[in-house]
PDB file as gemmi writes it, atoms N, CA and C in Angstrom:
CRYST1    1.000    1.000    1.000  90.00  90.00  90.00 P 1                      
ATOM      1  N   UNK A   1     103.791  85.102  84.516  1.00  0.00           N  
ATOM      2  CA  UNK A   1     102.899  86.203  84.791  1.00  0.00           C  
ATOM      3  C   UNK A   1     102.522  86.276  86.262  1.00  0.00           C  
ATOM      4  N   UNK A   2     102.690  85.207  86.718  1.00  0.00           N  
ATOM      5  CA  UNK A   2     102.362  85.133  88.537  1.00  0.00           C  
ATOM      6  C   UNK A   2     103.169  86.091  89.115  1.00  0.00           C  
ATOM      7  N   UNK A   3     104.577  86.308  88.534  1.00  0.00           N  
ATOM      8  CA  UNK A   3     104.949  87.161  89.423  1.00  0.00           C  
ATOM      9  C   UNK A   3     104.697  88.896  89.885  1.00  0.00           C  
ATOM     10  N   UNK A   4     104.128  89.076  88.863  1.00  0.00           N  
ATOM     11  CA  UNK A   4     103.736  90.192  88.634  1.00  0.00           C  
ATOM     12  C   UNK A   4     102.572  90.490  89.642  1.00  0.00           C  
ATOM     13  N   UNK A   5     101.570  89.695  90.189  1.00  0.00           N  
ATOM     14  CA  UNK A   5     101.046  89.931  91.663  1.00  0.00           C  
ATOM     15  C   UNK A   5     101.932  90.236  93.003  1.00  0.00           C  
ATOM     16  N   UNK A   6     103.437  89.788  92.655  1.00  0.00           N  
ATOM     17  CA  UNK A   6     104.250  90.135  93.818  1.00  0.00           C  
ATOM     18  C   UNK A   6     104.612  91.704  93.234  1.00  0.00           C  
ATOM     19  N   UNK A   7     105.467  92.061  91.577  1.00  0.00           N  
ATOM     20  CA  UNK A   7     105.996  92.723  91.799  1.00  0.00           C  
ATOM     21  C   UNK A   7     105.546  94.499  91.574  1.00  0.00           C  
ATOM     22  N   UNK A   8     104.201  94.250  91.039  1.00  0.00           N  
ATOM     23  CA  UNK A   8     102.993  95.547  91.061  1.00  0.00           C  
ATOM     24  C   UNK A   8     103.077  95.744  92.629  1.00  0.00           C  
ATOM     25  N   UNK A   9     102.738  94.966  93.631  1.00  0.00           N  
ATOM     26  CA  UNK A   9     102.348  95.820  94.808  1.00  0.00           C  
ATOM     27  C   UNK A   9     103.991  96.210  95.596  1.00  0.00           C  
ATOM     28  N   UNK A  10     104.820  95.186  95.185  1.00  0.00           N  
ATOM     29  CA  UNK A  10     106.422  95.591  95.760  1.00  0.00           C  
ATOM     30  C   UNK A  10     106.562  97.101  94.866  1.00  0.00           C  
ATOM     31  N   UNK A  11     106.338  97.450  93.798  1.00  0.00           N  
ATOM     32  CA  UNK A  11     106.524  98.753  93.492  1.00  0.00           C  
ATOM     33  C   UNK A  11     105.587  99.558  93.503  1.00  0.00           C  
ATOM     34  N   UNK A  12     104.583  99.625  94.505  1.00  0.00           N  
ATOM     35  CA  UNK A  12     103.719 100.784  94.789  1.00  0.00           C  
ATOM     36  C   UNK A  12     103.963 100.781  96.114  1.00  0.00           C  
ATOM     37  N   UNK A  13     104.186  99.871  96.861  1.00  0.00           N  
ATOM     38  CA  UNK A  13     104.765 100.005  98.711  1.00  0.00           C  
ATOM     39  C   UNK A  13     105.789 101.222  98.305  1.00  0.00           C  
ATOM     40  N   UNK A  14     106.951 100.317  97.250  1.00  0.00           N  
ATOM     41  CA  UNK A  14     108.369 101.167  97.612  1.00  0.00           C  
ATOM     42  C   UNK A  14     108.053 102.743  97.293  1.00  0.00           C  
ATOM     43  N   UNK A  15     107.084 102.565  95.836  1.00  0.00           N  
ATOM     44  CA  UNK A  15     106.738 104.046  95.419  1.00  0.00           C  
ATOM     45  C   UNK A  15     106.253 105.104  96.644  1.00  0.00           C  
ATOM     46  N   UNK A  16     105.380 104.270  97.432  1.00  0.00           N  
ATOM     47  CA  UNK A  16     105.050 105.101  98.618  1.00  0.00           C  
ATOM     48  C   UNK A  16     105.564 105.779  99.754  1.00  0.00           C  
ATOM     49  N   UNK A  17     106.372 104.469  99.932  1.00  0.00           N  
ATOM     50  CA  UNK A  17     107.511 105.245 101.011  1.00  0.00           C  
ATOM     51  C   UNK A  17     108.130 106.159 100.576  1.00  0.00           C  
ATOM     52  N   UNK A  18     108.567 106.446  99.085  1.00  0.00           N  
ATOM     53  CA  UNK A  18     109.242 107.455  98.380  1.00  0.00           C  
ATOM     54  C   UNK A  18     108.590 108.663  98.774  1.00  0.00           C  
ATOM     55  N   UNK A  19     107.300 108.849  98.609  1.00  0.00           N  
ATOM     56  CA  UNK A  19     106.514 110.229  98.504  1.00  0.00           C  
ATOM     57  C   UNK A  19     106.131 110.044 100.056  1.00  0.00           C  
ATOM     58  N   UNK A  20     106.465 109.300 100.631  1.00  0.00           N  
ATOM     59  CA  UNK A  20     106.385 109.895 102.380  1.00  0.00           C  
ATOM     60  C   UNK A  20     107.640 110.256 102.639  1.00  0.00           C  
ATOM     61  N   UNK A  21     108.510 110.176 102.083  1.00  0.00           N  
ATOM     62  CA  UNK A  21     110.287 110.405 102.596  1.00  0.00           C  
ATOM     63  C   UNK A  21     110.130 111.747 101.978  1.00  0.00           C  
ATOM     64  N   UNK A  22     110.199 111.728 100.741  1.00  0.00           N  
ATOM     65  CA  UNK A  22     109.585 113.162  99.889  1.00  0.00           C  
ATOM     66  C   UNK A  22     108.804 114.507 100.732  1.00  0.00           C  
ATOM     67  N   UNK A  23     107.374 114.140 101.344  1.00  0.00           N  
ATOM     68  CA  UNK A  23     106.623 114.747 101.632  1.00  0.00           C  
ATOM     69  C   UNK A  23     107.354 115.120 103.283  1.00  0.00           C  
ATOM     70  N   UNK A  24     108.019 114.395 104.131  1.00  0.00           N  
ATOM     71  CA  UNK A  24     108.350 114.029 105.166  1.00  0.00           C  
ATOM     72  C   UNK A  24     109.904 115.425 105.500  1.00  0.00           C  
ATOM     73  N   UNK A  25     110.399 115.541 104.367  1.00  0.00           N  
ATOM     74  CA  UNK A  25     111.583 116.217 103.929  1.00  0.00           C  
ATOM     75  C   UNK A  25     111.098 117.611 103.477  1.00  0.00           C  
ATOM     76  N   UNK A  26     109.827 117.730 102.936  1.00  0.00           N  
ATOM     77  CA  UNK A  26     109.407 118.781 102.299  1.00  0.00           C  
ATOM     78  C   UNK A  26     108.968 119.777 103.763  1.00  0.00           C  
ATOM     79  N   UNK A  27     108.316 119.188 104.870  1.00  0.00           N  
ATOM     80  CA  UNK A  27     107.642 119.393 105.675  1.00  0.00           C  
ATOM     81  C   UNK A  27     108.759 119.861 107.064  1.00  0.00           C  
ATOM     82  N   UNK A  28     109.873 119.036 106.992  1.00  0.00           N  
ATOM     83  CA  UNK A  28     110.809 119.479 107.748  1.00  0.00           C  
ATOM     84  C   UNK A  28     111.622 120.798 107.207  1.00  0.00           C  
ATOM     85  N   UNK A  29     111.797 121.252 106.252  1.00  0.00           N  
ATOM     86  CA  UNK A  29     112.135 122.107 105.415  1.00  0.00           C  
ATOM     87  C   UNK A  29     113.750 122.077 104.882  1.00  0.00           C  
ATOM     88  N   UNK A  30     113.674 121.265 104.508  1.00  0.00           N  
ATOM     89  CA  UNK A  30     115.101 120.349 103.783  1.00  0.00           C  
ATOM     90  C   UNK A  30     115.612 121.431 102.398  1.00  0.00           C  
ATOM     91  N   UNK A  31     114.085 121.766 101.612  1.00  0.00           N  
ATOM     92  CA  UNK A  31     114.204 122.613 100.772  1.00  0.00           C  
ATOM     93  C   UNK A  31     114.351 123.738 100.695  1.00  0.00           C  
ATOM     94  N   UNK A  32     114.340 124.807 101.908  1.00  0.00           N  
ATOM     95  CA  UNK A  32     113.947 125.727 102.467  1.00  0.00           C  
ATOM     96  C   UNK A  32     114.999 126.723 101.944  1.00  0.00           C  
ATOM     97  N   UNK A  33     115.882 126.607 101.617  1.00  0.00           N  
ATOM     98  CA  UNK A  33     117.335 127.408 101.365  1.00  0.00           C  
ATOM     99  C   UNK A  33     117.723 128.045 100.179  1.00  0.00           C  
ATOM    100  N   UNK A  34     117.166 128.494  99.200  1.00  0.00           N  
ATOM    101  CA  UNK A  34     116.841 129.210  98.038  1.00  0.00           C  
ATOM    102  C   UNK A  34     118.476 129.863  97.950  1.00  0.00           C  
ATOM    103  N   UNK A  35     118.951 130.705  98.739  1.00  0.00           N  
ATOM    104  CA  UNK A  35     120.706 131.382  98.424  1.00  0.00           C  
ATOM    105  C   UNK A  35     120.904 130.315  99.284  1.00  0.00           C  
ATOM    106  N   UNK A  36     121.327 129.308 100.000  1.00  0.00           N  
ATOM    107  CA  UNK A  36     122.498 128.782  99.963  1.00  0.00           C  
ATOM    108  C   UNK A  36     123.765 128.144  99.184  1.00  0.00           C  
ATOM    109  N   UNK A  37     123.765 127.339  99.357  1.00  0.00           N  
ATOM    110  CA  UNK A  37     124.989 126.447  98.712  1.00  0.00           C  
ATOM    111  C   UNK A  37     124.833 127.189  97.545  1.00  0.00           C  
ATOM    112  N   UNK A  38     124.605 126.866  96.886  1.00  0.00           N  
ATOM    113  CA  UNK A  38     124.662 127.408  94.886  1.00  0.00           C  
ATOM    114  C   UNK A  38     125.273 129.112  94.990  1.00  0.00           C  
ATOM    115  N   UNK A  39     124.149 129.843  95.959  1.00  0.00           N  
ATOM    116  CA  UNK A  39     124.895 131.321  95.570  1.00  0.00           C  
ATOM    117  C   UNK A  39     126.344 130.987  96.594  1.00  0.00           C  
ATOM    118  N   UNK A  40     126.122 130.464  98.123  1.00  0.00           N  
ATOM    119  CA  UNK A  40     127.455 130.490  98.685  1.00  0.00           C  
ATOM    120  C   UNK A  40     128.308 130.455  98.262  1.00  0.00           C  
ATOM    121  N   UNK A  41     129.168 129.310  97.177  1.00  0.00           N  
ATOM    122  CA  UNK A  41     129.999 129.586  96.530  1.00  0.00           C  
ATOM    123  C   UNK A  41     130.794 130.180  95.555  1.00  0.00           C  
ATOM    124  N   UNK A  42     129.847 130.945  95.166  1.00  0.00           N  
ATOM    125  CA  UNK A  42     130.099 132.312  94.195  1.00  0.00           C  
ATOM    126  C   UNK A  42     130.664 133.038  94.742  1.00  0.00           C  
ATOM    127  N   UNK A  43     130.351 133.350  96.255  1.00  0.00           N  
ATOM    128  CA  UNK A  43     131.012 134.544  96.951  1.00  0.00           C  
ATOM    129  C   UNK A  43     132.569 134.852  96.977  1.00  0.00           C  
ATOM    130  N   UNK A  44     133.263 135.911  96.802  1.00  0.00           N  
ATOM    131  CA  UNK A  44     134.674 135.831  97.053  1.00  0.00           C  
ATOM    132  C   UNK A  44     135.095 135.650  98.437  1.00  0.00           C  
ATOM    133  N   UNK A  45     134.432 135.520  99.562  1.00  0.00           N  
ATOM    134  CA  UNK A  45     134.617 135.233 101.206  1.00  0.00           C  
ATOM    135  C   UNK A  45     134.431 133.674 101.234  1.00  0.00           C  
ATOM    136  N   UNK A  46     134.155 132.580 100.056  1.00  0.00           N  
ATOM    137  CA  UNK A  46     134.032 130.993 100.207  1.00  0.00           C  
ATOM    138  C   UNK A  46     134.923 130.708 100.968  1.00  0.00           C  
ATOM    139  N   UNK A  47     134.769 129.973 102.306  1.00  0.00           N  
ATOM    140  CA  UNK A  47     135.788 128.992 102.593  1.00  0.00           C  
ATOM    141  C   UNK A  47     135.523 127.456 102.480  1.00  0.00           C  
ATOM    142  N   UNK A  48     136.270 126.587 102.285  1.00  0.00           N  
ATOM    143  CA  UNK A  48     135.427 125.809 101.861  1.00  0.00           C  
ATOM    144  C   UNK A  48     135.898 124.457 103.498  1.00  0.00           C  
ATOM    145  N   UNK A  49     136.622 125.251 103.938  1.00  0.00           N  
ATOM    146  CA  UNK A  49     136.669 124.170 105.474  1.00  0.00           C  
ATOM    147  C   UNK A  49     135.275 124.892 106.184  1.00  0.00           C  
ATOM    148  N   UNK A  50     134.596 124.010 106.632  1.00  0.00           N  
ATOM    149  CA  UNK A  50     133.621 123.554 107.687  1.00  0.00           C  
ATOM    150  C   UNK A  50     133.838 125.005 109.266  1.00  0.00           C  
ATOM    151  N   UNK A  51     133.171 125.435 109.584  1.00  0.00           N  
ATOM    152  CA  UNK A  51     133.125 126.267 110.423  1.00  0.00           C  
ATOM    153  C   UNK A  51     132.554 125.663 111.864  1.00  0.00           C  
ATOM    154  N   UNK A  52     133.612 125.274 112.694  1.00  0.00           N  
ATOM    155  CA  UNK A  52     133.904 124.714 113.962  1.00  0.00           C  
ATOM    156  C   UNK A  52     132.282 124.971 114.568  1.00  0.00           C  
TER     157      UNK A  52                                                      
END                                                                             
């Protein structure tokens, strides 16, 4: 049962950094793109090589 003082706070650190990487991504606007990718490739103009 001792270990469980290590591994409660090792999984609320890691949990945290999660929702700062989360919040951190949200804020840069990572999510921001509502028609991209998903509708992009529907289009009949898809290319799918990378545009120089």
């Amino acid at each position: 049962m001792e270990i469980l003082t290590i591994l409660i706070p090792v999984s609320l650190f890691l949990g945290g950094i999660g929702l700062v990487a989360f919040f951190w991504a949200l804020k840069k606007g990572q999510f921001d793109d509502p028609h991209g990718d998903a509708n992009r490739i529907l289009t009949k103009d898809y290319d799918e090589r990378p545009k120089p």
